[in-house]
C-alpha positions as CSV (number, residue, x, y, z in Angstrom):
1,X,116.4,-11.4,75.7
2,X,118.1,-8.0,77.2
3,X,115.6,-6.4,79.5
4,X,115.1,-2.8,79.2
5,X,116.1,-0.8,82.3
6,X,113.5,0.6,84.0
7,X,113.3,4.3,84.3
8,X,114.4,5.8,87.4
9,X,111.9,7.1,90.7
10,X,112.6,10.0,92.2
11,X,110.3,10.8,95.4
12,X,109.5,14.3,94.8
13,X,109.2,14.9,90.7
14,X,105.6,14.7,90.9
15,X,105.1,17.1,93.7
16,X,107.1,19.5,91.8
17,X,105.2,18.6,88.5
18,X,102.2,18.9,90.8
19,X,103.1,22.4,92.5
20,X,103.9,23.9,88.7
21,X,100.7,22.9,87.3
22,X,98.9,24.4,90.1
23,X,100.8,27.5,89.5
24,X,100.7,28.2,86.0
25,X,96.6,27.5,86.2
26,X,96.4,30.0,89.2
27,X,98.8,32.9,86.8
28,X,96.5,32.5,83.8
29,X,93.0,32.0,85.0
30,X,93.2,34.2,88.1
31,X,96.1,36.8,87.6
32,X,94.6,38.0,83.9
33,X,91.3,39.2,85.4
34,X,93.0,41.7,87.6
35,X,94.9,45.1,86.5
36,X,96.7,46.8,89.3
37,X,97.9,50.1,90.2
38,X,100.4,50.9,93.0
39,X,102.9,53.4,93.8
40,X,106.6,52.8,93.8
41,X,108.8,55.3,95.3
42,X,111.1,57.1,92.6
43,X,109.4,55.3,89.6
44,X,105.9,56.5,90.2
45,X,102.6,54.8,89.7
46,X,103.1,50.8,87.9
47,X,100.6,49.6,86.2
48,X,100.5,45.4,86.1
49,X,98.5,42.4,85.6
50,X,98.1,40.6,88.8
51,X,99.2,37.5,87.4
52,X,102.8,38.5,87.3
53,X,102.2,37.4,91.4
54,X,101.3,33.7,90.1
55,X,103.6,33.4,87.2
56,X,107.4,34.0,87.8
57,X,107.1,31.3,90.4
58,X,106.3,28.7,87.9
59,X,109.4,29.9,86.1
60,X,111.5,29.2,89.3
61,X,110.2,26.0,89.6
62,X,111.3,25.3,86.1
63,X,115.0,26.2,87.0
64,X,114.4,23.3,90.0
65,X,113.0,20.7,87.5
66,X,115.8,21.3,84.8
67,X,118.6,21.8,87.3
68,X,117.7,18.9,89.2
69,X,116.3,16.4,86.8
70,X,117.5,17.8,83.0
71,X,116.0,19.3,80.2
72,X,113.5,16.4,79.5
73,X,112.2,15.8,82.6
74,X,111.5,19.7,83.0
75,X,110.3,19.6,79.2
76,X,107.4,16.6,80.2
77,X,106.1,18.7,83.0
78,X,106.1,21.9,80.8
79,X,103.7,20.1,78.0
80,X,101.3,18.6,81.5
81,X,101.2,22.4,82.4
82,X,100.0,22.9,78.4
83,X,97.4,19.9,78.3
84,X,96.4,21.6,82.0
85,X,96.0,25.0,80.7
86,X,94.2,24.3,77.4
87,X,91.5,21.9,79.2
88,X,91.1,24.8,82.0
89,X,91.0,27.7,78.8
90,X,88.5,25.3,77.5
91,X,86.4,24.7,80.1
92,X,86.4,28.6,80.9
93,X,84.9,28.9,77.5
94,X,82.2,26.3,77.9
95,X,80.9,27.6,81.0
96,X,80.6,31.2,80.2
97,X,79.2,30.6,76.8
98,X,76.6,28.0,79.0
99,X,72.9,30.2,79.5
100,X,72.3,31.3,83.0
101,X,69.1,30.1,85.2
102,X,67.1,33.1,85.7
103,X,69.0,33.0,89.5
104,X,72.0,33.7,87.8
105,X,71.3,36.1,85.2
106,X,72.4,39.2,87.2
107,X,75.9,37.3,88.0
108,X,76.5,36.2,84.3
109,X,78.5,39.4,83.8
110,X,81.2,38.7,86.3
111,X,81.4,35.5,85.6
112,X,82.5,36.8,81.8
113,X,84.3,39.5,83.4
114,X,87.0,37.1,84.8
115,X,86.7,33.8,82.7
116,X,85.6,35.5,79.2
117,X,88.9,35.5,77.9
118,X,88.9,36.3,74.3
119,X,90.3,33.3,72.0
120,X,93.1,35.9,71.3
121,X,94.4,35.9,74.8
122,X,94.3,32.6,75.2
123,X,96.6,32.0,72.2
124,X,99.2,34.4,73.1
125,X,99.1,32.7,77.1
126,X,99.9,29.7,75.5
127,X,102.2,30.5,73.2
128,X,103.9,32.7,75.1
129,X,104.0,29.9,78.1
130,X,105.5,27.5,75.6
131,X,108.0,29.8,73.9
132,X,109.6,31.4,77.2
133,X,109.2,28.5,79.3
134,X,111.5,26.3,76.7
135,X,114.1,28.8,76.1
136,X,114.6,29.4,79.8
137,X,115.1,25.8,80.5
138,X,117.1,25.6,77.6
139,X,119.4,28.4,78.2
140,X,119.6,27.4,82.0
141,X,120.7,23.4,80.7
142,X,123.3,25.0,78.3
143,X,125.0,27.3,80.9
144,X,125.2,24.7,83.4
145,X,127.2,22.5,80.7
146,X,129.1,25.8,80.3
147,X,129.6,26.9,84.3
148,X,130.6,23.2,84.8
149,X,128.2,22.9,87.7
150,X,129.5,26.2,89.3
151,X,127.5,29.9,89.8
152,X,123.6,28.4,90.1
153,X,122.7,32.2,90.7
154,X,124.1,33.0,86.9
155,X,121.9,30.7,84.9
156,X,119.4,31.5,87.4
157,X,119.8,34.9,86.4
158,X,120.5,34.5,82.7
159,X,117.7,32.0,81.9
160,X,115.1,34.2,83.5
161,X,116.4,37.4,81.9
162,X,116.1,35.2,78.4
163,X,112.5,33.0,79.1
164,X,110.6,36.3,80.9
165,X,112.1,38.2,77.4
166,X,110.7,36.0,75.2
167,X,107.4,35.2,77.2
168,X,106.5,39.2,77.8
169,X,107.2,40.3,73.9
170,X,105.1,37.3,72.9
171,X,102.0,37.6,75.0
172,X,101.7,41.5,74.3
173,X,102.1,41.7,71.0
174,X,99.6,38.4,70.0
175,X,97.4,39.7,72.9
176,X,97.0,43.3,72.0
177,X,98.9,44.6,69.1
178,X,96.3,47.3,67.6
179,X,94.0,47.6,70.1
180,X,96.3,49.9,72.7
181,X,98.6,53.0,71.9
182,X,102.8,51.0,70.9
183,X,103.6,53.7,73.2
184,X,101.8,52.4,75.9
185,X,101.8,48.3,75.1
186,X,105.9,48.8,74.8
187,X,105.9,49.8,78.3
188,X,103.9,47.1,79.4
189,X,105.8,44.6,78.0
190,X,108.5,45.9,79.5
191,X,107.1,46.5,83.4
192,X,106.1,43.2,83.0
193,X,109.5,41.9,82.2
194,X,110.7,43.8,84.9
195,X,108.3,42.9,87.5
196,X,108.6,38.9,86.7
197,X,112.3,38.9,86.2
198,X,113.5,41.6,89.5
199,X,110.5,38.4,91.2
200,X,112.4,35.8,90.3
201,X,115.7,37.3,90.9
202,X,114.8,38.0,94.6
203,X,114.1,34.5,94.7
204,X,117.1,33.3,94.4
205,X,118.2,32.1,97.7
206,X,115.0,30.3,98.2
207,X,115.6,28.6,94.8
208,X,119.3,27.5,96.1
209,X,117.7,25.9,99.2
210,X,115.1,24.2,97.7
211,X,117.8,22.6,94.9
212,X,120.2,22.1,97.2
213,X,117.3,19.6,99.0
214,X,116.2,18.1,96.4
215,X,119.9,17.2,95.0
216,X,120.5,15.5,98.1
217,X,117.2,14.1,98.9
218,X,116.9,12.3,95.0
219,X,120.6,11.5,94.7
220,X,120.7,13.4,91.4
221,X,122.2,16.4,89.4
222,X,121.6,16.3,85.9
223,X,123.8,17.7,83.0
224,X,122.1,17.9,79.9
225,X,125.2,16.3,78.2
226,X,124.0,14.5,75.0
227,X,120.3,15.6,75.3
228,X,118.1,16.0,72.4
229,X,116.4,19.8,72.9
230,X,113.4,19.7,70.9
231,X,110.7,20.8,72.5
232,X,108.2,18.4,70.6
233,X,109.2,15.0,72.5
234,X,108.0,13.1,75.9
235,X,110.8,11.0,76.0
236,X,112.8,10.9,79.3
C-alpha cells in the first residue's frame, strides 16, 4: 500500500492565519461604527470610515500568505476569516436584538449604535471581503508566474489596485445604493479606494521585510504553477 505524503508544516502559517483573522474582525466590527473627518492639505476635508485603519492590513497580509505559501494556502485562511466574520456578524445580531435588564436600558442605544449593523451591511462586508480578497490573491499569484519571481513591489502594487477596486465598488453599492446622493456614494467609493490602496502602497517595504523573513524562515516560495483558482475549495 503507497502511503500518502503528509502535508507539509510550516512554523508561522497559523500565526499569520491567526493575525488576519484578528484583523479583518477588528475592520468590520470596529471600523464601520466610526465616520471620520480630517483635513488634508491641498485636497480639503476627507470624509472616511474608520475601518479603512483595520482593513488594508489584512489585504497585505494576504500578499504574504499567497506570496509565501500559494494561492490555496492564502484561499483557506480567506474562507477562516469568512466563517470568523459571519459567527462575529451573527453574534452582533443576537446580542443587540437580546432585551436589556432595566440597568442597561439607557446603554441599549450605543450598544445598537455600533453593533446594529443592518443585514444589508453585513452582506455587502462579506461579499465584498470575498470578492476583492480572491481577485487580489489571484492577480498577485498570476503576476508572480508572469514577473518570474522578480518586482515583489509590482504585484504588490497591481493586486491591491485590482482587490481594493473590486472590494470598494462592491461594498458601496450593496451597502447604500439609494439611500445617499450617486454624487456623493461615487466619491466615497472612491476615497475609500484611495485611502486603502495609497495604505497599502506605503507599506510596502514592511511587506518586503516580513516576506523576505518568512521565505527564509519556512524554506518556501510558492509559484502557483498548475494551481486550481476556484475560490470554492479547501484543498491545499
Amino acid at each position: 500500500m503507497t502511503r500518502m505524503s503528509e502535508p507539509r508544516q510550516y512554523r508561522y502559517y497559523d500565526f499569520v492565519m491567526a493575525a488576519y483573522v484578528c484583523i479583518l474582525l477588528c475592520s468590520n466590527l470596529i471600523g464601520p461604527a466610526k465616520e471620520t473627518s480630517i483635513q488634508v492639505p491641498i485636497l480639503g476635508t476627507v470624509t472616511f470610515l474608520a475601518g479603512v485603519l483595520f482593513f488594508p492590513i489584512s489585504y497585505i497580509f494576504g500578499d504574504i500568505l499567497t506570496e509565501v505559501y500559494g494561492y490555496a494556502r492564502d484561499r483557506r485562511v480567506v474562507w477562516a476569516g469568512f466563517a470568523a466574520l459571519a459567527f462575529a456578524s451573527f453574534m452582533a445580531a443576537v446580542i443587540v436584538h437580546l432585551p436589556p435588564s432595566a440597568s442597561s436600558r439607557a446603554t441599549q442605544p450605543a450598544v445598537e449604535a455600533i453593533f446594529g449593523n443592518t443585514p444589508r451591511i453585513v452582506a455587502a462586508s462579506v461579499a465584498a471581503f470575498l470578492c476583492g480578497t480572491f481577485v487580489n490573491s489571484y492577480v498577485l499569484a498570476k503576476m508572480k508566474i508572469w514577473t518570474l519571481g522578480r518586482w515583489l513591489w509590482t504585484r504588490i502594487v497591481g493586486s491591491t489596485m485590482c482587490g481594493e477596486l473590486v472590494d470598494s465598488i462592491i461594498f458601496y453599492l450593496v451597502a447604500f445604493y439609494g439611500r445617499i446622493p450617486q454624487g456623493h456614494l461615487v466619491g466615497l467609493v472612491f476615497t475609500q479606494y484611495a485611502l486603502k490602496s495609497g495604505w497599502e502602497i506605503l507599506a510596502t517595504p514592511l511587506t518586503y521585510r516580513v516576506v523576505a523573513f518568512l521565505k527564509r524562515a519556512e524554506n518556501e516560495d510558492y509559484y502557483d504553477i498548475g494551481t486550481n483558482f476556484t475560490p470554492f475549495s479547501l484543498r491545499v
